[in-house]
Structure formats: structure tokens, C-alpha cells
PAVEX-207919 format. One record per residue: residue number from 1; residue in three letters; x negated, y, z of N, C-alpha, C, O in turn. Coordinates in steps of 0.001 Angstrom, whole numbers, padded with zeros to 6 digits, always signed. Each point is the difference from the previous one (the first is absolute). Layout:
REM PAVEX-207919
- NUM | Ala | X | Y | Z | X | Y | Z | X | Y | Z | X | Y | Z
...
REM end
This chain:
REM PAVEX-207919
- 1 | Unk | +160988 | -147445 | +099656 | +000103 | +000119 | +001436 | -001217 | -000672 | +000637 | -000587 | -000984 | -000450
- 2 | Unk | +000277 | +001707 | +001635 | -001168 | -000844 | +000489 | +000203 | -001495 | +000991 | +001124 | -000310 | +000396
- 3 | Unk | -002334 | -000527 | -000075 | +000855 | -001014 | +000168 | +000116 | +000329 | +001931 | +000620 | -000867 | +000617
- 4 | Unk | -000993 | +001636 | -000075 | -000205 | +000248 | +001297 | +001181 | +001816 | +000097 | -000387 | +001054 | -000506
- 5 | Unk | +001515 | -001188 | +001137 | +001118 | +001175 | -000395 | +000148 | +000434 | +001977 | -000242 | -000815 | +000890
- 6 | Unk | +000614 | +002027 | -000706 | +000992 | +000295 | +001008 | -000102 | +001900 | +000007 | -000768 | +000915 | -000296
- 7 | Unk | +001699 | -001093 | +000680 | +000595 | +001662 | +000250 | -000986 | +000772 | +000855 | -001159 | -000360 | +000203
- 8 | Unk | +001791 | +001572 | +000331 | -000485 | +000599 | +000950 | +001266 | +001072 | +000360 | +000810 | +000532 | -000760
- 9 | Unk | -000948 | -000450 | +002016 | +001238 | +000696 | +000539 | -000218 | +001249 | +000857 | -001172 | +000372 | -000040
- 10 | Unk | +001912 | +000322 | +000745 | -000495 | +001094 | +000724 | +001756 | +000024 | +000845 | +000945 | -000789 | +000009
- 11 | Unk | -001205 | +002106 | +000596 | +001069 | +000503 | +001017 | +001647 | +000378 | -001610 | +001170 | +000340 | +000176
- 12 | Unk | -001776 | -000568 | -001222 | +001299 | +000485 | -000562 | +000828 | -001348 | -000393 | +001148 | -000003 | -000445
- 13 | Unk | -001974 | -001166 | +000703 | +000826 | -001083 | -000015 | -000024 | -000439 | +001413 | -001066 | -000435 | +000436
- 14 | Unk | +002336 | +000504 | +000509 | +000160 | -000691 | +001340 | +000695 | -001132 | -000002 | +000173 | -000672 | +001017
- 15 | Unk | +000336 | +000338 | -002308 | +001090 | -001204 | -000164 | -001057 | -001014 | -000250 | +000122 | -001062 | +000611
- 16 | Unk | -001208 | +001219 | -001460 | -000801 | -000989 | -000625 | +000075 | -001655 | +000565 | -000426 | -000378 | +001091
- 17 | Unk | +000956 | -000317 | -001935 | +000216 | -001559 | +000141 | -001035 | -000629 | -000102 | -000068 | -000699 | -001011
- 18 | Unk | -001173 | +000671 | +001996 | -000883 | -000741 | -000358 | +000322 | -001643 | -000380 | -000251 | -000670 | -001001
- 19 | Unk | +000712 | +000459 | +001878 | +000313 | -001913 | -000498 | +000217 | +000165 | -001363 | -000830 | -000363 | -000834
- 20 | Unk | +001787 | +000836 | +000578 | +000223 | +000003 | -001555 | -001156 | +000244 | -001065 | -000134 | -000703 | -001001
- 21 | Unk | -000788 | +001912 | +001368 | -000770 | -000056 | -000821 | -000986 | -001237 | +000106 | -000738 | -000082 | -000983
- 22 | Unk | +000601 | -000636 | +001686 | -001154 | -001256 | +000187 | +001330 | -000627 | -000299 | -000138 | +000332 | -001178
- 23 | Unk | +001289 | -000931 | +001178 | +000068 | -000813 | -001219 | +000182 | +000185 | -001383 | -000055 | -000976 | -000748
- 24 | Unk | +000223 | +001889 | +000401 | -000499 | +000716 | -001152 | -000850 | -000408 | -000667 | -000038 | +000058 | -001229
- 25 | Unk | -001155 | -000756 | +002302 | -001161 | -000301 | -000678 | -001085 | +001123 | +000262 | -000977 | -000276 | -000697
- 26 | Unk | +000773 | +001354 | +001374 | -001047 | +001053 | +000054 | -001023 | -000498 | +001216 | +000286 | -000299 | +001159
- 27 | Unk | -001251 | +000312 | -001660 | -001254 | -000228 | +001431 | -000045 | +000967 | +001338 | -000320 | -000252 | +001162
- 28 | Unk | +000698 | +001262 | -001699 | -000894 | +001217 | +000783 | +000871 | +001415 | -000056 | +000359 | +000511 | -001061
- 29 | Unk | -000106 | -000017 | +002248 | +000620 | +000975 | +000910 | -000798 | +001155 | -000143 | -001131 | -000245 | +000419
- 30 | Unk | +001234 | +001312 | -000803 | -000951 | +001630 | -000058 | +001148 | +000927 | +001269 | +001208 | +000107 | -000214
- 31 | Unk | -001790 | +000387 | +001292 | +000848 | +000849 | +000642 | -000751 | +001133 | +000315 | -001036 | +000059 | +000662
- 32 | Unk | +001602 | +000747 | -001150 | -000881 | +002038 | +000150 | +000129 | +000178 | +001987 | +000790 | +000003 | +000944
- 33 | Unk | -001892 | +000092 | -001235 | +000047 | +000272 | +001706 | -000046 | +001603 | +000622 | +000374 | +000450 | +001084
- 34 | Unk | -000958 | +000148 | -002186 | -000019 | +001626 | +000561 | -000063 | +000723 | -001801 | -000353 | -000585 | -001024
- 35 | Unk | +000746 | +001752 | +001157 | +000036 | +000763 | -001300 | -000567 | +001358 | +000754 | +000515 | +000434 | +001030
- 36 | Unk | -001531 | +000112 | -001620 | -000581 | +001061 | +000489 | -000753 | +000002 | +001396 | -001048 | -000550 | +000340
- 37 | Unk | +002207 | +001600 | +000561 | -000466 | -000245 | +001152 | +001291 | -000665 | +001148 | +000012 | +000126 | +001224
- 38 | Unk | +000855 | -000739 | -001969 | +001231 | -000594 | +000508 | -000086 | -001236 | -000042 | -000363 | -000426 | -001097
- 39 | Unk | +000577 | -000397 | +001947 | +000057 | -001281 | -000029 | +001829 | -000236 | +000038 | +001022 | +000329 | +000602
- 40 | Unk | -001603 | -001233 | -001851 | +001865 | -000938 | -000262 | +000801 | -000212 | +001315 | -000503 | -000332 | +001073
- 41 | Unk | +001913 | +000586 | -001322 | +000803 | -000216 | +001372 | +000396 | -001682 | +000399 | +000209 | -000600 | +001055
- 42 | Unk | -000237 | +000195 | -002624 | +000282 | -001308 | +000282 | -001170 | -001053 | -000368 | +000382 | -001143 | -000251
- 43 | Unk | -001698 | +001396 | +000197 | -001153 | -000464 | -000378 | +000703 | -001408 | +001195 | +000631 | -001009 | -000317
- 44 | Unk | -001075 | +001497 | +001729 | -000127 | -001196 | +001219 | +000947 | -000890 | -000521 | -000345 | -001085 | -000468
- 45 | Unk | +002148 | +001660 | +000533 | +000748 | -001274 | -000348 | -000404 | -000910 | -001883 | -000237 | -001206 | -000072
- 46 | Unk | +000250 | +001786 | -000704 | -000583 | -000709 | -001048 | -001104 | -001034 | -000016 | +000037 | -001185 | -000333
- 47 | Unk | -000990 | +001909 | +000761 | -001250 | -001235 | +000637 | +000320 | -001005 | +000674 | -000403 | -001100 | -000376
- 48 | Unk | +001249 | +001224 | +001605 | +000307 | -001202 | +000684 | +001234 | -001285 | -000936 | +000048 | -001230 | +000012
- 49 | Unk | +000720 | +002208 | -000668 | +000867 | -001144 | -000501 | -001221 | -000116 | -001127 | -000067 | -001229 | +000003
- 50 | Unk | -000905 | +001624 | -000925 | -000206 | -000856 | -000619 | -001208 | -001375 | +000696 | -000505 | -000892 | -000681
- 51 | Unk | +000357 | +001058 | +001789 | -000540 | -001313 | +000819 | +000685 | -001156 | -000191 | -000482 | -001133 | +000002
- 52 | Unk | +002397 | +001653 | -000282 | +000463 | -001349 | +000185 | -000037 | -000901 | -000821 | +000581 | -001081 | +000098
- 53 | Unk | -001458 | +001550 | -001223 | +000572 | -000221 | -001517 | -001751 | -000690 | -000223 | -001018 | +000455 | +000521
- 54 | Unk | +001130 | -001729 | -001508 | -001525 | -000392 | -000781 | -000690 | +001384 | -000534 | -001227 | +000077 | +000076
- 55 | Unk | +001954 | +000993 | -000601 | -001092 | +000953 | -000620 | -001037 | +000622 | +001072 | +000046 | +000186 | +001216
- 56 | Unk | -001198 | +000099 | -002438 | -001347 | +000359 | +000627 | +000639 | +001737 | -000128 | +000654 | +000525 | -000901
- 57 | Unk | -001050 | -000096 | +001902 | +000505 | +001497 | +000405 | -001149 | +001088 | +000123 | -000834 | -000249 | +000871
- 58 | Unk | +000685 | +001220 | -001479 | -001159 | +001011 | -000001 | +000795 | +001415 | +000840 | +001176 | -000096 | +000351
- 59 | Unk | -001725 | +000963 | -000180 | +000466 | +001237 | +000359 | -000849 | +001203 | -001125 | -001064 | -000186 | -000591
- 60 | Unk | +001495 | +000786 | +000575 | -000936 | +001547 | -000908 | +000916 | +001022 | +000184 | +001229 | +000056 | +000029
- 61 | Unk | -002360 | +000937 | +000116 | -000170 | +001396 | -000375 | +000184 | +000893 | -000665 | -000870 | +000353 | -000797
- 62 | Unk | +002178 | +000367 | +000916 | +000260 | +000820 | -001637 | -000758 | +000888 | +000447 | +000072 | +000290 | +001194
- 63 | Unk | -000927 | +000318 | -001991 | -000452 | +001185 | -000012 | +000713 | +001369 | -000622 | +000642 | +000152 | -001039
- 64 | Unk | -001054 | +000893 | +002215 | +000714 | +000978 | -000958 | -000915 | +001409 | +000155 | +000261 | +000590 | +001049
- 65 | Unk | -001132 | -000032 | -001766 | -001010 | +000755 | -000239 | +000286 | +001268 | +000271 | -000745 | +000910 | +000364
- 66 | Unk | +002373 | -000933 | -000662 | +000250 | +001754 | +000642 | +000814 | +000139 | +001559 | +000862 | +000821 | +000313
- 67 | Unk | -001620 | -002215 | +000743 | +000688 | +000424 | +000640 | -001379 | -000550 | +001486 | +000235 | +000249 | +001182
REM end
């Protein structure tokens, strides 16, 4: 395992427990912000709760080539 860990989430997890995963022990928050030409429905609320939380939080880009 590496020594630096965290997930990444999107609109198909809306339950996602961030607290939990930072005590867990994970540094760092991944949240899909758009897939193609759609942006995630729940990108905004995910981002903000993970503010509440110590993890370092990124956003990305799924790409999708046939669309």
C-alpha cells in the first residue's frame, strides 16, 4: 500500500462519509467534476463537505472521447 491513500468519488456516491474516510487515515479527497460534456450533479455539494474535513481535495475530469 502506498504510504499517502484516498479515494475518489463522483455523483454515484451521494452518501460518501467523508469524516470517516479521514479517520480512516486517508490524506486526500478525488471528486469528478464533469464526465464528457456533463458536469457531475453532485460535484458542488461533495466539494463543499469535503472543506469540512483535514483532507486535501482535488477535482478531475473524466474524459469521454465518444462524446
Amino acid at each position: 500500500m502506498y504510504a499517502v491513500t484516498g479515494p475518489d468519488i463522483s455523483g454515484w456516491q451521494p452518501h460518501y462519509d467523508l469524516a470517516q474516510v479521514a479517520a480512516a487515515g486517508h490524506k486526500f479527497i478525488g471528486i469528478k467534476a464533469t464526465e464528457g460534456l456533463s458536469t457531475s450533479r453532485l460535484f458542488g455539494a461533495q466539494w463543499d463537505a469535503a472543506k469540512s474535513t483535514p483532507l486535501l481535495q482535488f477535482a478531475y475530469a473524466f474524459v469521454r472521447w465518444d462524446r
